[in-house]
C-alpha atoms as one frame of an Amber mdcrd trajectory, in Angstrom:
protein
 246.519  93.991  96.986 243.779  92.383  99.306 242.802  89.035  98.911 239.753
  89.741 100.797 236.750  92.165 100.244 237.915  95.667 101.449 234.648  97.591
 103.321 236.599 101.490 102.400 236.559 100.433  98.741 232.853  99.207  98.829
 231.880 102.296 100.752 234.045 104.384  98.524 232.667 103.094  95.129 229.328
 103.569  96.421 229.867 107.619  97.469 231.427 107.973  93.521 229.457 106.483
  91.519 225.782 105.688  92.790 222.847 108.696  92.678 222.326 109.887  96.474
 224.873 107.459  97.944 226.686 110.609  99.544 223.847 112.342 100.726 222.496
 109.238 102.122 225.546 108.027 104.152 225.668 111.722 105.640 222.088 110.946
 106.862 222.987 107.732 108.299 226.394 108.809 109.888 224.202 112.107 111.102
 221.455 109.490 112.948 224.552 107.881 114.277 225.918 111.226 115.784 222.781
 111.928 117.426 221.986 108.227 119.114 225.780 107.214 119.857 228.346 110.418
 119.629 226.573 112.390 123.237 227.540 108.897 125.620 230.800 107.823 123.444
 232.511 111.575 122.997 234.993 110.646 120.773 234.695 113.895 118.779 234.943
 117.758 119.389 232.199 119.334 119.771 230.837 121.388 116.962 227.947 123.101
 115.945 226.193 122.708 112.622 228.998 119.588 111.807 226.560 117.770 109.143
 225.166 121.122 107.764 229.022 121.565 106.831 229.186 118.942 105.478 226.396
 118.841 103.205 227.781 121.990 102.082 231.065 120.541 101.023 229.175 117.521
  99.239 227.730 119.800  97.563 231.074 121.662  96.258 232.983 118.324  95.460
 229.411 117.433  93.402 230.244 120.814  91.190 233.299 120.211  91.135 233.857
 116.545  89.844 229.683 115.866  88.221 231.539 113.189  86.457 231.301 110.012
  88.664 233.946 108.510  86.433 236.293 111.523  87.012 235.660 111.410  90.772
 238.906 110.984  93.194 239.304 108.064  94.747 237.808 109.312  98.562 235.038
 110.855  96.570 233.163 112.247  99.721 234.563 109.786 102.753 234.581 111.299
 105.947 237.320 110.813 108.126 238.070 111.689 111.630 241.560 113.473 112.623
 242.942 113.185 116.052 243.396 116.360 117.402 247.034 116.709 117.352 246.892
 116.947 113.577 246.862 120.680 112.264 243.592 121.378 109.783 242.717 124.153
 108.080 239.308 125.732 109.318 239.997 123.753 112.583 241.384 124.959 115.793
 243.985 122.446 117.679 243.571 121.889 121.344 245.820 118.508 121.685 243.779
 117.575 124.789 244.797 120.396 126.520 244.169 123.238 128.442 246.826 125.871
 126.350 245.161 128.171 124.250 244.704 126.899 120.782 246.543 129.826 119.093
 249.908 129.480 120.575 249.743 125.668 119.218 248.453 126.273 115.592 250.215
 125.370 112.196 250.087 124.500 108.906 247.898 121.565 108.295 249.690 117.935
 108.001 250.784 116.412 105.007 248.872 113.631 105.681 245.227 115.637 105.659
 246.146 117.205 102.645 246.842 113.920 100.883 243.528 112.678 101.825 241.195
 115.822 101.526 243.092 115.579  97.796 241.999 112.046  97.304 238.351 113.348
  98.172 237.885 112.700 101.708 235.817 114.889 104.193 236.867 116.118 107.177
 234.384 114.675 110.341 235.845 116.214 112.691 238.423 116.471 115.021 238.575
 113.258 117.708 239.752 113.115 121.307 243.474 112.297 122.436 244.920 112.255
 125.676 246.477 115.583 126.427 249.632 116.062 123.833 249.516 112.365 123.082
 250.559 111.231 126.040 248.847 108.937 129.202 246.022 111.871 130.572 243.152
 110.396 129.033 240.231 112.531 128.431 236.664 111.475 128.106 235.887 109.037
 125.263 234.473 105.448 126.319 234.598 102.352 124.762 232.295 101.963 122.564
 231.628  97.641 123.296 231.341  98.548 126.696 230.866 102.202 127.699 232.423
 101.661 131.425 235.972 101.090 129.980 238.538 103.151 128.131 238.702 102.726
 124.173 242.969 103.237 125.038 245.132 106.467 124.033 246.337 108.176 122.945
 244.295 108.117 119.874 240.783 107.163 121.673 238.389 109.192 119.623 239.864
 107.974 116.721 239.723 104.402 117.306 236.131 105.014 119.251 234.713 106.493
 116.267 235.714 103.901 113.700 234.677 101.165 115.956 231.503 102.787 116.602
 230.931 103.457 113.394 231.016 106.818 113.366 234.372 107.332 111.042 235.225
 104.920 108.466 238.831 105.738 108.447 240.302 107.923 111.325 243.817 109.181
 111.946 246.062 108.547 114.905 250.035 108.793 116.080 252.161 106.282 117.872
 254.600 106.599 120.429 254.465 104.028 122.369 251.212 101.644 121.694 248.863
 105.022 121.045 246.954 102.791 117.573 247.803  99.050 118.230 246.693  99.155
 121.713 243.272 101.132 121.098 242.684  98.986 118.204 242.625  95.956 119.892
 240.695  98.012 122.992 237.932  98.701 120.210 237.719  95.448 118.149 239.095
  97.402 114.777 241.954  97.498 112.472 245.475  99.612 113.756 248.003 100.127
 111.092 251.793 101.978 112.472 253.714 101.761 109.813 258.254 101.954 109.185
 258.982 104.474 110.973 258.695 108.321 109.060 256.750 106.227 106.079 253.656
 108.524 106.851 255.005 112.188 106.600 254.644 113.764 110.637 254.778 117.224
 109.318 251.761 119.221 110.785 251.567 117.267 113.650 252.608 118.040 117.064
 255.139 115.523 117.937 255.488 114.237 121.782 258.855 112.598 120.726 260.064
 113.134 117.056 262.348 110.184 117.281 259.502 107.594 118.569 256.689 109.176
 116.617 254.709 107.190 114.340 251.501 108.664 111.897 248.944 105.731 111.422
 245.218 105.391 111.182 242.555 103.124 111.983 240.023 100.961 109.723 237.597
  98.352 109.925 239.428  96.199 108.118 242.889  94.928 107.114 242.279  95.169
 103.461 240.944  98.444 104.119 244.059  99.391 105.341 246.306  98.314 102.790
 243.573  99.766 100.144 244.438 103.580 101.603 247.955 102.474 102.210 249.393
 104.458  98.634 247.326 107.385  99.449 249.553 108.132 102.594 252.436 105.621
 102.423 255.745 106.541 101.335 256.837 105.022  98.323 254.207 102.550  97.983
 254.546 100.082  95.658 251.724  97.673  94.695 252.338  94.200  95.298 250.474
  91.005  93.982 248.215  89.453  97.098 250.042  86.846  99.416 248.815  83.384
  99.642 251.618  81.532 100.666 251.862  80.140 103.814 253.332  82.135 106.800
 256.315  81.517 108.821 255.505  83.465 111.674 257.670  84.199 114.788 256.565
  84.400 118.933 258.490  86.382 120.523 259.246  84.010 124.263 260.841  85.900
 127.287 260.355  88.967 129.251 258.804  90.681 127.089 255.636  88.224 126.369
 255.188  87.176 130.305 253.779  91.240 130.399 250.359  89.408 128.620 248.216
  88.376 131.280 246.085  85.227 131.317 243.278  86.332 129.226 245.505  87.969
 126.685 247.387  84.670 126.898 244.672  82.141 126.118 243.500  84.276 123.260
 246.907  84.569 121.789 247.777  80.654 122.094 244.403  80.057 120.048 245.101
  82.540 117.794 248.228  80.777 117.283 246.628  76.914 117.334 244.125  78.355
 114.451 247.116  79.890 112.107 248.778  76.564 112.451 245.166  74.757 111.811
 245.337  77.162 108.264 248.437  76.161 107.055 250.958  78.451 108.727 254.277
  77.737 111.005 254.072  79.293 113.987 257.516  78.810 115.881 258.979  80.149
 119.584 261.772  82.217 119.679 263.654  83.871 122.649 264.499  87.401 122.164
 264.637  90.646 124.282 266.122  89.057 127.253 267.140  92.732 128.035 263.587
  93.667 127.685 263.550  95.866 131.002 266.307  97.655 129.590 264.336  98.495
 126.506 261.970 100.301 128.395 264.079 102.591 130.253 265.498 103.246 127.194
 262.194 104.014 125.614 261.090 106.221 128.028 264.150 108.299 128.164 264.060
 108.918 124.620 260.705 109.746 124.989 260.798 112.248 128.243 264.488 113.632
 126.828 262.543 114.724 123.472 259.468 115.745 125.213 260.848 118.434 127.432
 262.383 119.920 124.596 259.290 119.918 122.399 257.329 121.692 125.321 260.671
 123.777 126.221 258.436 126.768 125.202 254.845 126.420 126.366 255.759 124.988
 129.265 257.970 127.801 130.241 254.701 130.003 129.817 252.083 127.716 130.684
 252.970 125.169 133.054 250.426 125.623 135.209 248.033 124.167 132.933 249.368
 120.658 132.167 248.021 117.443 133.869 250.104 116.161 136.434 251.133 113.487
 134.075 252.494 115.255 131.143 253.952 117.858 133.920 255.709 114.950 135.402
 257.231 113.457 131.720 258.830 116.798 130.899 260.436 117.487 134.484 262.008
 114.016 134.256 263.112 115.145 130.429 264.955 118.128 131.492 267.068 116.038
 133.754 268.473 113.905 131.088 271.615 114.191 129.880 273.069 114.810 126.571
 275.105 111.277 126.749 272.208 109.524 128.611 270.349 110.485 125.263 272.799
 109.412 122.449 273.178 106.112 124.324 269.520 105.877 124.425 269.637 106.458
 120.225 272.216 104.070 119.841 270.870 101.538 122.091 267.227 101.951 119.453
 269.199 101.291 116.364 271.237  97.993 118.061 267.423  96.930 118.877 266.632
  97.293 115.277 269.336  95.639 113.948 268.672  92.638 116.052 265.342  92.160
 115.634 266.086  92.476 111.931 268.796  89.919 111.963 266.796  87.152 113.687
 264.062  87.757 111.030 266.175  86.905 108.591 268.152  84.362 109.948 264.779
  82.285 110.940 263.253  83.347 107.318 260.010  85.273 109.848 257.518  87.152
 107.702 256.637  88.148 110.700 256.019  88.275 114.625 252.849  88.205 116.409
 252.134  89.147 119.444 248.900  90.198 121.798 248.185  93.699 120.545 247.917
  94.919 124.454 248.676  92.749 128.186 244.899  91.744 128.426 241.361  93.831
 127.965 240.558  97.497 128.489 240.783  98.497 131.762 237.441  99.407 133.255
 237.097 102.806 134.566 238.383 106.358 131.888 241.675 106.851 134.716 243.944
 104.825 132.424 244.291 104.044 128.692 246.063 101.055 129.592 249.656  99.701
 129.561 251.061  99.609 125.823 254.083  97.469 127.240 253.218  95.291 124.103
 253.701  97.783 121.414 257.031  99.806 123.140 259.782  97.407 121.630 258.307
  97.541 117.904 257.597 101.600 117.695 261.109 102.051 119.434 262.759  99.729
 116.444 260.711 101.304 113.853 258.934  97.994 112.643 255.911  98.394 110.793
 252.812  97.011 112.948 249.198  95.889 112.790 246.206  95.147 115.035 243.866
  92.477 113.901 240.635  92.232 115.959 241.032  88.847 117.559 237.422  87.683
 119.324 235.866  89.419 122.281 235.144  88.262 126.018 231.472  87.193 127.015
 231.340  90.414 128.517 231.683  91.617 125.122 235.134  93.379 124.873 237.428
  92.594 122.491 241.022  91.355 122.128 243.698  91.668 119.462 246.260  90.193
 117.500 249.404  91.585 116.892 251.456  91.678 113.769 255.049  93.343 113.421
 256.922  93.440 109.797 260.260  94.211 108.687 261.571  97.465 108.511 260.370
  99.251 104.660 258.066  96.245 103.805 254.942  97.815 104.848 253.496  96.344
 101.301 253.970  92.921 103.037 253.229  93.327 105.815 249.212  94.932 104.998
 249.192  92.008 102.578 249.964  89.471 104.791 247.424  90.887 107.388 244.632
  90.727 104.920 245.559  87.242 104.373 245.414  86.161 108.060 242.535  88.505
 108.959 240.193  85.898 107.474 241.573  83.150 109.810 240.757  84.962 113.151
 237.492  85.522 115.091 236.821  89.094 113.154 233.315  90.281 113.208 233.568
  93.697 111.430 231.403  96.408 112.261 227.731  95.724 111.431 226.065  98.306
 110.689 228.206  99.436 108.197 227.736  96.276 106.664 224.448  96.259 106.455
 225.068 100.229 105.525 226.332  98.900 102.357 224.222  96.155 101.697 221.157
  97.823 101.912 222.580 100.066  98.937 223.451  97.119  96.900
């Protein structure tokens, strides 16, 4: 589907079909652990995590000795945020309840990658429940600011190069805004496209499943493994008609965000692609409140239960969000609903009124905050997980200070397909410097 080298399916032919590749990468992810993993904490802890997973090399090895008959994943480890139910794991969701009144079958979307081959890592740090109280990972370009939430282990690890793929939920800006925090690829995609069964929602109706890569074509490479529906498309290498989206909403960037965005823009245009200004959202404060109704409305009923019994031991923050839930009313909520769908429906009309492939945005309002107190505002990412619209982060350069920035991308509703291809295609025009030491991972086993 790529047009462009993808790093998974290097790594991935490498683990299936060359002698001591697995072992190897297990050594080299284990020297990672041990040098980068006790300052970044963007896993759970646990004890005798590579001895486990030498063990389970060693089943898949019985089980498939047949590199040609090996799954696809053959061996690829991949971290799982902890809000994601996996066998042989406990689930603490970043908080303080005791694991056993939140455990559950494990999520579709584990299964369909252990099946495919892949390893569980580990579990990775989210803010508690998925929502704004961060917990202790760092970022790993610059260890006194946050990576972002809600998924910050997961983006932390695969930007440290600790995970080569890692799993992560959106509800507001929980992948596109760590992404860009962490200098990797974010992929949200349509709405309920990823199954969220085995997860523990925050808000069912805002909810996205996504994960996190080094690359674009890396993404769309483990897009059929997980994707709904997925059908292969031939690589895009038209040229773009691309859509900014002027108003309310974009004046939330702030002038470092800005700059980056307008050359982002100035270099698509340089490669062939029309890059035009459109007003929209003129209602944009309105989209908010909206947003976070829906999303305190179906919080407090999620947490109807273990808050009832355990109130006492949620943050302030999350205590906060489900209080303000409970006051909502019924009507205040289906207007909310209704209100999501009209935003959909726009949004999808002016795409295809304009002929827009798609919009582009900044993936967050400027870089990650310094200090672990916030994850940052994902103001930029609200009005496309509230529609539904399929979204990726493209690492977009980095400050002199060394932390990076992001690009933006939001499809149409269902074309997911497109939308991956079409990031792979522009990926190559931006300042993306991949992750390194993978890299030279990879070539050194050449």
């Amino acid at each position: 589907m790529s047009i462009y080298p993808s790093i998974l399916e290097r790594l991935s032919a490498q683990l299936r079909t060359k002698d001591g590749a697995i072992r190897a990468y297990l050594e080299w992810l284990q020297a990672r652990f041990e040098s980068i993993e006790p300052e970044l904490l963007a896993f759970l802890p646990e004890a005798g995590r590579f001895k486990r997973l030498h063990k389970e090399v060693d089943r898949l090895i019985d089980q498939y000795p047949d590199p040609s008959q090996r799954p696809v994943l053959f061996g690829l480890p991949l971290g799982v945020k902890d809000i994601f139910h996996v066998s042989g794991f406990q689930t603490h969701a970043g908080s303080k309840l005791p694991s056993a009144v939140l455990d559950g079958d494990q999520a579709l979307s584990v299964s369909a990658l252990q099946d495919a081959g892949g390893l569980i890592l580990g579990k990775t740090v989210t803010t508690e429940f998925a929502y704004f109280a961060p917990g202790p990972t760092r970022n790993p370009h610059h260890r006194g600011h946050t990576p972002g939430g809600s998924s910050s282990g997961s983006a932390a690890a695969v930007a440290a190069g600790l995970a080569p793929l890692a799993l992560g939920t959106q509800t507001i800006g929980s992948i596109n805004r760590p992404a860009a925090f962490c200098g990797i690829v974010g992929y949200k995609p349509t709405y309920a496209r990823i199954s969220a069964q085995g997860v523990i929602p925050l808000s069912p109706s805002l909810d996205h499943i996504g994960y996190f890569t080094p690359d674009a074509a890396s993404a769309a490479w483990i897009a059929p493994l997980l994707v709904d529906n997925w059908s292969d498309i031939e690589p895009m290498k038209k040229s773009l008609h691309l859509a900014v989206p002027v108003g309310p909403y974009l004046k939330n960037s702030d002038p470092i965000a800005m700059r980056r965005f307008e050359a982002d823009c100035d270099l698509l245009r340089t490669e062939g692609h029309k890059v035009l200004e459109l007003s929209v959202m003129d209602d944009f404060e309105s989209i908010v409140e909206r947003h976070n109704l829906i999303l305190a409305a179906e919080a407090a009923k999620v947490h109807q239960s273990w808050f009832g019994s355990y109130a006492e031991k949620y943050h302030a923050k999350t205590s906060a969000l489900i209080r303000r839930g409970e006051a909502i009313s019924s009507h205040a909520y289906q207007e909310a609903l209704q209100g999501r769908d009209e935003l959909r429906s726009t949004l999808a009309r002016l795409m295809e009124e304009h002929g827009i492939d798609a919009w582009i945005t900044p993936s967050a309002p400027g870089l990650a905050p310094e200090g672990l107190e916030s994850t940052g505002d994902p103001i930029m990412n609200l009005p496309w997980t509230q529609s539904g619209m399929p979204t990726v982060t493209l690492p977009s350069g980095k400050t002199p200070e060394g932390l990076p920035l992001g690009l933006q991308l939001i499809g149409r509703v269902g074309e997911d397909e497109q939308l991956l291809s079409r990031a792979s295609q522009l990926e190559g025009h931006l300042e993306y410097e991949g992750i390194h030491d993978l890299d030279e991972f990879l070539d050194a086993r050449q």
